[in-house]
C-alpha positions, 0 to 999 in steps of 0.5 A: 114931573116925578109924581110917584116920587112926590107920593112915594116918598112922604108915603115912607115918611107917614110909615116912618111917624108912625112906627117912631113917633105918633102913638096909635090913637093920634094917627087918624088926627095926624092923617086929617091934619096932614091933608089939611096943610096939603089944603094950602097948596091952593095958594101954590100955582103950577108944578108946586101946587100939584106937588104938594098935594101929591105930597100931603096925600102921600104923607096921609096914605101912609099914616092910613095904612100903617095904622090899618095894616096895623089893626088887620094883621098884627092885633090879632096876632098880639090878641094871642100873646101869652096864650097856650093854644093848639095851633095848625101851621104850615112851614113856609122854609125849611127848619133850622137849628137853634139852642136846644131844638128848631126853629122855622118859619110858618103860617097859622091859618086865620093870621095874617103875615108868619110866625116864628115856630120854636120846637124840639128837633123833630122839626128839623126833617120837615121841608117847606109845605108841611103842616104840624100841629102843636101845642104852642105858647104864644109871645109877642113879636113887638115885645122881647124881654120887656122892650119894643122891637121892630126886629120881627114885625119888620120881617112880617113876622107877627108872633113867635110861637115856643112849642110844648112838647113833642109835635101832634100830627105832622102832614104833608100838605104843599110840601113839593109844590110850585110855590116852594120851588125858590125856597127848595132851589135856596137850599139846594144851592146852598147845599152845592157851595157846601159840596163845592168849595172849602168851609171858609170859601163856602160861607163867602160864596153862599153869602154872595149868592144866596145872603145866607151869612149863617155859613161864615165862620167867626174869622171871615164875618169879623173881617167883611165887617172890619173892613167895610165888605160886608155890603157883598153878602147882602143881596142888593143891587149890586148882585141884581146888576151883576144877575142882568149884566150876566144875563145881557151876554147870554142874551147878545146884549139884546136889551127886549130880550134881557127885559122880557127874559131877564126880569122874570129870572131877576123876579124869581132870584128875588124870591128865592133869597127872600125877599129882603128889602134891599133885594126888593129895591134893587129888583123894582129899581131894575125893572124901571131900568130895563122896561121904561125904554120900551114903553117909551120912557126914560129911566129915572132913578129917583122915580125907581127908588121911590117906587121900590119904596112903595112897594115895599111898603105896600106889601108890610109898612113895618119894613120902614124900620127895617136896617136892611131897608134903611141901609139900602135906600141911604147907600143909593142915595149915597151914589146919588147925591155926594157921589157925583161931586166926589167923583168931580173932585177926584177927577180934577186931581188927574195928573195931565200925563197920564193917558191909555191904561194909566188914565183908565186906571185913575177913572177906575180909582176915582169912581170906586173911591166916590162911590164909597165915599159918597155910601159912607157919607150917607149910612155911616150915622146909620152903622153907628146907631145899630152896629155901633161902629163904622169903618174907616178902611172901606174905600180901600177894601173896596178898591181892593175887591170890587174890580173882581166882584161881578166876575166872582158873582157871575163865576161863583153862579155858573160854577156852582149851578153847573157844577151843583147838577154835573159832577164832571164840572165841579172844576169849574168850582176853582176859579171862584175859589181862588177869586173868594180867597183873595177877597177874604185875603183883602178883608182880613188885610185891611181889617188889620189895619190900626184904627179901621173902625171908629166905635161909638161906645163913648158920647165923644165919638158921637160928637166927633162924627156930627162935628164932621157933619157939620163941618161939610155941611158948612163946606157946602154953604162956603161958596168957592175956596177949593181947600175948604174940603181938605180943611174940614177933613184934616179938622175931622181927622186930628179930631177923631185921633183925640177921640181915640187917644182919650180912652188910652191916655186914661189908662197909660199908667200901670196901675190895675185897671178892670172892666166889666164889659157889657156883653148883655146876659152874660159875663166878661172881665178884663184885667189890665196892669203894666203890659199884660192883659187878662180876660175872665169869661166871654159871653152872652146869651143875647149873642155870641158875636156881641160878646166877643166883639164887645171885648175886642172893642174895649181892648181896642179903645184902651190900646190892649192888643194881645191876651196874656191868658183867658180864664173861664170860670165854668163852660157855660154859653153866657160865660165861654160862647163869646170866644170864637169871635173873640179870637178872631181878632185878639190874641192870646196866649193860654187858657185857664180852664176847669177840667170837667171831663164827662160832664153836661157841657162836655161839648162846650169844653171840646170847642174851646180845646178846638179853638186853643188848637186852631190859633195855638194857644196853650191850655192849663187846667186849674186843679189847684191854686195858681197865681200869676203876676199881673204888672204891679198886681197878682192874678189867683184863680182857684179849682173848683170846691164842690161837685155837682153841676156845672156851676158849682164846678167853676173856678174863682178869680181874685185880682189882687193889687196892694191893698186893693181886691176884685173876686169873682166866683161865677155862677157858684151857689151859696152852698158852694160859696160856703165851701169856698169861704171855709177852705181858703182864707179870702182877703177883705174884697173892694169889689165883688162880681155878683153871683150868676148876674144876680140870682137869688141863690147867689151872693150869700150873706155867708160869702158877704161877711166873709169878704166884707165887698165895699161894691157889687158889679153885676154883669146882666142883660135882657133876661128871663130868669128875672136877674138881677133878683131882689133877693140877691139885691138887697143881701147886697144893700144890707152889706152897705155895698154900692151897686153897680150894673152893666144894663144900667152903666155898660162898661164899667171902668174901675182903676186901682189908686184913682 
């Protein structure tokens, strides 16, 4: 009988009440209730009655340690939040850049778990080990911008520190010792890939070996994903399995010498790419593989993958909100489950003539196609919760890549390793190279493809892959009747196309259609009309990504394939840092820009000149009024009226269709729209974007009277400049205008004549 899997698993289940359903003051009633129920298992006889009661005890551990880890580690973290502290901390990986200085992870003597620690750039020469002292402002980990999150606290992180200032004093404590000998290892591997390999193939190969994404470009990221690779980079089991094939060899395929040298080496890799719940799986999981036959037992994967949950959970139970951890344990039940029996089906479909390399070649085909089946099948409700989208390509890019994936895995370690610490053997850097070409190759190939991803912007998609969920559900209960499987796909198929046809229908005409993205803190408008399309501004200050791929979506659903030109009112980050990861899917052909030569986002500016360069569009710099047809509607965008900073130098946008008008103006302030009112004659508006998300500075009642806006988009997000502001808000009721806000609605479609 598996007993550790009848713990384990409603142990994970305790967690996971606990961290989404029972409120702290109901766990230890819910603890008792549940040994409670495990008391009826005295009416039980046999196997059952032991499972159960291992059940309900498992199910009360876990609720029992959630909340007492809850109460030792993260209480007196959250006891700091909104104090002002000096604090001594020891940095427990190296800093990084971040927007306007560092980051690094750390711990506070006295607390429990890490902290995250924001400073100035003085961080960034400092190496695991170091101690600082800080005069710091502590935030809570639980909370981000007024919301729970479980995005730190599932990392083991328990507070988040902004630092004041320059830092106190700076030693060198454990900096240099055993205990960072992963961490320093990490890096230098990573720094051997920079060296080694081309910047397209470095960020591939760093993020295959290391599960560092951070040196993937805006292009190869949007690709892994698109396509359904982006599981390679995410260090699993996968890469564990290759790490023990790999070293199997070197051992003579001698299975003690493996377990007994290989496991440790697994051990170690496991903590030098950090420890991810995924790697952590994978590595428990593998240790039950390779030490069970020694101590005379079989391997039983269920038993292994309840006890990699334990573990886990174990060391922090808030992982069981972790996406990483989510996402693993359902790709292997994935493999586990729905694999076997895809795999049979395939099988069955074996043409009786093949046979030799042919009849390989279909197994080949066959369980690569089941095992990507049977992963979607388990985490695509998954993807669709936290990425929103889930794609249709994977288990063709899968067939594409994963027959070379252990070679470039086993490759990229040996070359980069040898080459990393012999200069002479740097050419053995090639091999992995052109292997990591050919699979961004078959990313951006099956990336391509028309209609690859569903994306659940809209209710229907969601009903659309429930419906799918039921349909196979009720495929299982229908006994016999081998078609019922093609049926149900076919019924899932002709329904998805509906839901893809939908959004494009609603705009097949050629009348104006706007729409005011949401991409969060940030700004990004679409202008439609006949067969040209116009983006005003993309980005975001929550992500970068976010916006960029939130405009690609939009264009996606409505069948816009291609930019007609990109106008950015000013180079801000909420309003242009969106770009590259826009381009890397859309096209376009020319930039409407300000020309701000010499000012504070110089830098900014020089990046989008950069990125003009590299997908060859062209750039125009808007020094007087410019207007341009737009279908059945005329685009105007207007130079800057004032000078000072960046906002006041920022370009206005009027979209204008017959008697209907849509003005934007950025993030000028009243003083600015003053200017802009008293130099050009503005036409009656319908809709007005707000002034910079809503700040009370803009939005003025000068520029109200003047345009008389019947409705008032704001584009804002999670924020700490308090947008939208009251202030601005009400100046906008007052004008008798309707309000509409992306944080509240999202996207925001608006059609001219409907």
């Amino acid at each position: 009988m598996r007993r550790l899997m009848w713990f384990a698993l409603p142990f994970g289940v305790g967690c996971a009440l606990c961290q989404y359903l029972l409120p702290a003051g109901a766990r230890l009633w819910a603890a008792a209730g549940v040994l409670l129920l495990g008391l009826g298992s005295l009416l039980l006889r046999g196997r059952k009655r032991l499972g159960a009661r291992l059940a309900a005890a498992g199910c009360a551990a876990g609720i029992l340690w959630f909340s007492g880890y809850a109460a030792l580690c993260l209480a007196p973290a959250e006891a700091l939040a909104d104090e002002k502290l000096i604090l001594e901390m020891e940095l427990t990986d190296y800093p990084e850049e971040a927007a306007g200085g560092a980051r690094c992870e750390a711990k506070v003597a006295g607390l429990r778990g890490k902290v995250v620690f924001y400073g100035d750039r003085d961080l960034l020469p400092l190496e695991p080990g170091n101690r600082i002292l800080a005069q710091a402002k502590c935030y809570s980990a639980v909370t981000l911008s007024g919301e729970e999150s479980s995005y730190y606290i599932s990392k083991g992180v328990f507070l988040r520190l902004y630092g004041s200032g320059e830092l106190m004093a700076v030693a060198k404590g454990n900096a240099g010792s055993w205990r960072y000998l992963p961490v320093r290892l990490a890096r230098w591997l990573r720094e051997s890939v920079g060296r080694l390999y081309g910047p397209e193939t470095g960020g591939l190969i760093a993020a295959l070996l290391t599960g560092e994404r951070d040196g993937l470009g805006p292009r190869e990221y949007t690709d892994l994903s698109e396509a359904g690779l982006m599981h390679i980079t995410a260090v699993s089991g996968l890469h564990c399995g290759f790490l023990i094939a790999l070293l199997g060899l070197l051992a003579f395929r001698r299975q003690r010498l493996t377990a007994f040298l290989g496991y440790p080496v697994l051990l170690f890799y496991m903590v030098m790419v950090g420890c991810t719940p995924s790697v952590v799986r994978a590595c428990v999981m593998a240790g039950f593989v390779l030490l069970a036959p020694l101590a005379g037992r079989e391997g039983d994967t269920p038993t292994a993958l309840s006890g990699a949950l334990l573990a886990i959970l174990l060391v922090n139970p808030f992982a069981i909100a972790s996406v990483s951890l989510q996402l693993s344990f359902a790709a292997v039940a994935g493999l586990l489950l729905p694999t076997p029996s895809i795999y049979a089906g395939l099988a069955r479909l074996k043409p009786e003539r093949l046979s030799g390399a042919a009849a390989q070649l279909w197994r080949f085909f066959s369980a690569t196609t089941a095992a990507s089946l049977g992963v979607m099948a388990a985490t695509a409700p998954l993807s669709a919760v936290y990425f929103g989208t889930v794609s249709l390509v994977s288990p063709l890019s899968n067939l594409l890549v994963l027959w070379m994936a252990p070679a470039l895995f086993a490759c990229a370690l040996l070359g980069t390793v040898l080459g990393g610490a012999f200069p002479a053997l740097a050419g053995l850097a090639a091999v992995p190279e052109w292997m990591g070409r050919y699979l961004l190759w078959a990313a951006h190939l099956t990336a391509g493809i028309p209609g690859h991803s569903v994306y659940f912007t809209r209710p229907a998609a969601a009903a659309w892959l429930a419906g799918t969920y039921v349909l196979l559900g009720l495929c299982l209960l229908v006994k016999g009747r081998r078609w019922k499987w093609g049926g149900a796909l076919a019924l899932s198929a002709v329904c998805l196309l509906m839901v893809k046809a939908g959004p494009r229908m609603q705009v097949r005409n050629d009348r104006l259609t706007a729409v005011a993205v949401d991409v969060g803190q940030g700004a990004a408008m679409l202008f439609h009309s006949g067969e040209r399309t116009v983006l005003v501004d993309c980005g975001s200050l929550n992500s970068a990504r976010m916006a960029g791929q939130a405009v690609a979506v939009v264009m996606d659903e409505y069948g816009w394939d291609k930019l007609g030109a990109i106008v950015l009112t000013h180079y801000h980050e909420d309003h242009a840092g969106g770009l590259p990861w826009l381009l890397a899917r859309v096209e376009a052909e020319e930039f409407l820009l300000p020309q701000l030569a010499g000012s504070q986002q110089e830098e900014l500016q020089q990046e989008v000149l950069e990125l003009a360069e590299t997908y060859g569009i062209a750039v125009r710099y808007i020094e007087s009024p410019r207007s341009a047809a737009l279908g059945d509607a005329v685009l105007t965008v207007y130079p800057p009226v004032a000078e000072g900073g960046v906002n006041e130098m920022g370009l206005t946008v009027l979209c204008s269709a017959g008697d209907f008008d849509f003005l934007i103006t950025g993030d000028m302030n009243d003083a600015t729209e003053k200017k802009l009112v008293d130099k050009y004659e503005l036409p009656d508006i319908e809709v007005l974007a707000a002034g910079h998300h809503g700040s009370r500075y803009s939005t003025s009642r000068e520029l109200l009277e003047a345009a008389a806006p019947e409705v008032g988009i704001v584009s804002v997000g999670q924020n700490r400049f308090g947008h939208p502001t009251q202030e601005a808000m009400d100046r906008m009721t007052e004008a008798g205008m309707e309000i509409r806000r992306t944080d509240e609605e999202g996207n925001i479609l608006i059609q001219v004549g409907w």
